[in-house]
N, C-alpha and C positions, 0 to 999 in steps of 0.2 A: 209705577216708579220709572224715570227715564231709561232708558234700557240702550241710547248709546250716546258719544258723547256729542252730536247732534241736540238731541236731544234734552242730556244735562244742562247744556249750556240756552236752550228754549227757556228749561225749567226754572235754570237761578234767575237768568234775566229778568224771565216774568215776575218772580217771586220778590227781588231786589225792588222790580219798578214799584209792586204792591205797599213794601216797605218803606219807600222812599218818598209815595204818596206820588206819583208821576201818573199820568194818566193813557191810558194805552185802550186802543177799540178791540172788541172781543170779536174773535177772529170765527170766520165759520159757520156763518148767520149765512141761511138758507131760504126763510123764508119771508113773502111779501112783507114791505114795511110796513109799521104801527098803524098807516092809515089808511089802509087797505086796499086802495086805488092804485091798479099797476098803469104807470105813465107811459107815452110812448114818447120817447127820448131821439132824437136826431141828433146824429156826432160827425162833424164834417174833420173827417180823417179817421180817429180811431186804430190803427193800425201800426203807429210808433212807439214811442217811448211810453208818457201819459196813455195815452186810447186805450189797449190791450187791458191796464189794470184797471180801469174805471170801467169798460165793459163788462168785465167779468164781476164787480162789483157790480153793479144795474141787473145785471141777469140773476145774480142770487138773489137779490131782492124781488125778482118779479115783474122785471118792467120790461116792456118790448122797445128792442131796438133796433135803429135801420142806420149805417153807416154810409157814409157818401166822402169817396176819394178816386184817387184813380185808379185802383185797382191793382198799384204794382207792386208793394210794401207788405210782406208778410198776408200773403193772397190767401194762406191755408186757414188760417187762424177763421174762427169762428163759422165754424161752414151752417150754421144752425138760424144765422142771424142775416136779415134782408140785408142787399148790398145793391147802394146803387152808383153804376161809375160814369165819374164826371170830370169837371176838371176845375178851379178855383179860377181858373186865367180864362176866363171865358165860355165856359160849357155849365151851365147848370139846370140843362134840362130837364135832368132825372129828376129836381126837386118841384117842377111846378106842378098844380093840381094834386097837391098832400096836405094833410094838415098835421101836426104834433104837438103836445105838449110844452114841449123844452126843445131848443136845439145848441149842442153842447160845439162850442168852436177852439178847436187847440191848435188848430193848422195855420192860422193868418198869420205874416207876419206883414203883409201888405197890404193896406188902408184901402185899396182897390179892391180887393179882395171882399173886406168886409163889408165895402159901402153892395156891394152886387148881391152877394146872401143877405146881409141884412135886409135890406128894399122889399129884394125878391121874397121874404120870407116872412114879412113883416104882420101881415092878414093872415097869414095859414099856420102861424106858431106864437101861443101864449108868451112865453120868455126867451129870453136871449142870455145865454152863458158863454160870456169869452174869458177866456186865458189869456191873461197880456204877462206882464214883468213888471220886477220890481226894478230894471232899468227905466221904467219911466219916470223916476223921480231925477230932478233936476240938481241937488244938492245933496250929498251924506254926510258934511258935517260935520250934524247935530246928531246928538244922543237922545234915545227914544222918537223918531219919526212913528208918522203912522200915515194914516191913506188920508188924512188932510195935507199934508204936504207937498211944498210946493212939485211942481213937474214944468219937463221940458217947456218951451214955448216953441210952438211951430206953428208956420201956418197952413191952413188947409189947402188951399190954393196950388201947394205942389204934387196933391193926388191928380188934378185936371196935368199938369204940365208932366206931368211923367217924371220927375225929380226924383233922386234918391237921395233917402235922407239916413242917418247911424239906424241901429235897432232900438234905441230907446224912445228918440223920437217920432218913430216909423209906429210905435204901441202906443202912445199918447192918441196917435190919429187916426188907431184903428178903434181906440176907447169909445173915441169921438162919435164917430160914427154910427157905434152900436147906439150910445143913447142917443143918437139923434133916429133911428130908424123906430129901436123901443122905447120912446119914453116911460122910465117909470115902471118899468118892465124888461128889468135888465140887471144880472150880475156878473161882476167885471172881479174877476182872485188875479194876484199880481205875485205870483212866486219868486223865491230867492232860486239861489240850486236846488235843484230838484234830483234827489241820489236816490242808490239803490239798484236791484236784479234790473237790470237791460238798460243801465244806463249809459250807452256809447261813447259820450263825452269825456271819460275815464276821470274826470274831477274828483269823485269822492274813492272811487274803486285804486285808485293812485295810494290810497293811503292803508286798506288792510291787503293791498298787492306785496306792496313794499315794505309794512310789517313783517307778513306772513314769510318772505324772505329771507329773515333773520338780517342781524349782524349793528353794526350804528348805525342810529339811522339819521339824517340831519331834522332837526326841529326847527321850523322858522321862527323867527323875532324870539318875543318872549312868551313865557309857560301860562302864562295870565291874557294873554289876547282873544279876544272872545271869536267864534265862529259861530255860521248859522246856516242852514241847511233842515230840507223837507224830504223824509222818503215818500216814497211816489206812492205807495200803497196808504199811506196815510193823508195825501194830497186825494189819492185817487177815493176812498169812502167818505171823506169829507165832503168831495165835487156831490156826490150822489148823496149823501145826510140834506146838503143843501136847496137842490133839488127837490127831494120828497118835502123838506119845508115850505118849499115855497121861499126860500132867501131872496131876497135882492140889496141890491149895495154893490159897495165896492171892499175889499178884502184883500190885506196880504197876505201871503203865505209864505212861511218862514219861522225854526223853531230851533231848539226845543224850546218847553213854556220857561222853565228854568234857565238860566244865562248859562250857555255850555264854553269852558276855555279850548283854549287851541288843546292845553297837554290831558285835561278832562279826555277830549274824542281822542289821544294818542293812546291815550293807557285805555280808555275803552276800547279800544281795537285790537289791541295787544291783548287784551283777555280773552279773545275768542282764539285765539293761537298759542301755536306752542310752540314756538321759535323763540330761541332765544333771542334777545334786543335790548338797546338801550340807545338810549335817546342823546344824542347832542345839541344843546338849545343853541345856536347862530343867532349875534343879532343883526335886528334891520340893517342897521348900517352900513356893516360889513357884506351883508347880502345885497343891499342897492348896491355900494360902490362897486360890486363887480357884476353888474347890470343879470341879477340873476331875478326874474321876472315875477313878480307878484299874481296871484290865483293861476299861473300856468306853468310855471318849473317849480313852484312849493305851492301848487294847487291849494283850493278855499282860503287862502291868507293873503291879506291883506295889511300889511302896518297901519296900526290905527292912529295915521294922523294925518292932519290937512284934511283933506275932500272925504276922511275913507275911517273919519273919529267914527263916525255912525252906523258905516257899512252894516255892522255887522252887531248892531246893537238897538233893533225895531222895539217900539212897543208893540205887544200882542193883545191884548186888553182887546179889542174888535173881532179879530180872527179867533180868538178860545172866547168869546162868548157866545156865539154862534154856532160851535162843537168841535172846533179844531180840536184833534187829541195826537199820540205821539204814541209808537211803538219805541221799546228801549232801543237804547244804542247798538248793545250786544246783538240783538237783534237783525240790524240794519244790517252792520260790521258782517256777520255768518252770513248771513244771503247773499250777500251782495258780493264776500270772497270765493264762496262755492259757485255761486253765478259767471264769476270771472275764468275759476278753475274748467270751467266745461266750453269755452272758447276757443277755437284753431288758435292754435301756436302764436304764431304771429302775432293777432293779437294779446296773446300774453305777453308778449315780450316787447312789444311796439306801444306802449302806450299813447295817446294823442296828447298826453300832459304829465308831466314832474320829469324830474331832472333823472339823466342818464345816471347809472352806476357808476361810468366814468366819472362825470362832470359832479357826483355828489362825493365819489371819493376824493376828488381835487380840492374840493371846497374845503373838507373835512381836515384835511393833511395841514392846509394854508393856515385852517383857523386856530388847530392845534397848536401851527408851530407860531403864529401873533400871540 
């Protein structure tokens, strides 16, 4: 029986998803996968947000791994595991004369970047797995996109010229590249937000912070607008389910399988606390016309309309047939607030994103008294 409220609240979550038919990976798997062939995995970074939880995933499973970055980012972490240090902007000596099964890329966001590992790695490693974004798509629309959907147009020509181009464009060409080096031989996941323990961007951690606080709390637009978001440990078992498959394609990632609303993830968050709260729904309106910032002062929201009808409403039909699955919310929500709780100060209280206490009681007082 749960013996604290840790605990309890592990137990109903679980027990809820069971009920509710939601699908969630069973946590705690130690040994080599189904087919018995431990892989040797090359991850160019591994040591930020993503790396850390897919590491530790590939290692329970059984597979040998050798990390290649530069060495300065959480240096302590996996002292068990080959490490070779190099540099993406020019050094990648440590990687000639190896070969690997897989090489896992989370670090690029520069097409330069990719076009030098990829080349360089082309002969001495089976597949290629880059992480790009679901900024690569060109339009949002449309309701239900999927990874046929149109993307930026850019041209290649400004990797040779040194050009800097936005981030969504800048993953379109680093796409490019991979399958120009692997033909055929290559998987490309295009993530939404990616939440959860050690997620520094404070995007989703914004939201059971500022619960857990108590008191009103502003609700952007309406109760009905849909959100979408991936925790990283479910991002991270999938990367590595995928892997041991042998997957290739292209793939989004973004969920849950279910269409989650914006007041669905508030009152789910809310049940992992015990603070008192209540919610004030704000509409769009009133929140544009007083230039209060969509996905960065009311973080993951987006008004669904013009460019931004689709944001937040992908078809998954590709990514869960493949074995995308979903830890519950509750879930997410606890880790991710106790995660935040064991934090210097500072940043407790410095968010990178959602609106000041000032600036939301302002809001709040104005929309009361309209």
């Amino acid at each position: 029986m749960p013996t604290s409220r840790r605990d309890f609240l592990r137990y109903t979550a679980a027990a809820g998803a069971v009920g509710l038919g939601l699908r969630h990976p069973q946590a705690g798997t130690t040994t080599v996968h189904q087919g018995g062939a431990s892989l040797r995995i090359l991850v160019l970074g591994g040591t930020g947000f993503i790396g850390p939880h897919m590491v530790r995933r590939a290692l329970s499973r059984g597979h040998t791994l050798t990390l290649f970055n530069r060495g300065r980012t959480n240096v302590h972490l996996f002292p068990e595991v080959e490490k070779l240090i190099g540099d993406r902007e020019g050094d990648l000596e440590a990687l000639k004369g190896r070969t690997w099964d897989v090489v896992i890329d989370n670090s690029a966001i520069n097409p330069k970047w990719v076009r030098d590992s990829a080349q360089l790695l082309q002969d001495s490693v089976d597949r290629y797995f880059f992480t790009s974004t679901r900024s690569v798509y060109a339009d949002f629309s449309m309701i239900g996109m999927d990874e046929t959907s149109p993307l930026h147009e850019v041209d290649s020509s400004v990797i040779e010229e040194g050009t800097r181009v936005p981030y969504g464009p800048s993953k379109v060409l680093c796409e490019r590249e991979v399958q120009k080096a692997f033909p055929n031989r290559t998987l490309i996941v295009r993530p939404g937000i990616i939440v959860g323990p050690g997620d520094r961007s404070d995007r989703f951690t914004y939201w059971p912070a500022r619960i857990d606080r108590g008191g009103e709390v502003l609700a952007p637009g309406d109760p009905t607008d849909p959100v979408m978001f991936i925790d990283v440990r479910d991002l991270a078992d999938w990367y590595i389910h995928m892997v041991e498959q042998g997957t290739l394609g292209v793939y989004n990632a973004l969920g849950p399988e279910a269409p989650l609303s914006f007041a669905e993830m508030l009152y789910g968050i809310r049940a992992v606390t015990s603070a008192y709260v209540s919610f004030t729904w704000v509409e769009a309106d009133f929140l544009l016309e007083r230039e209060v910032r969509q996905y960065a002062d009311v973080p993951l929201w987006y008004a669904p309309r013009g460019n931004r009808v689709g944001f937040q409403r992908f078809n998954l039909s590709r990514p869960l047939g493949v074995g995308l699955k979903y830890r519950p919310l509750a879930v997410t929500a606890l880790d991710t607030l106790e995660w935040h709780k064991t934090r210097p100060e500072e940043r407790r209280t410095q968010l990178r994103v959602g609106l000041s206490a000032e600036r939301e009681a302002e809001l709040l007082e104005e929309w009361h008294a309209k």
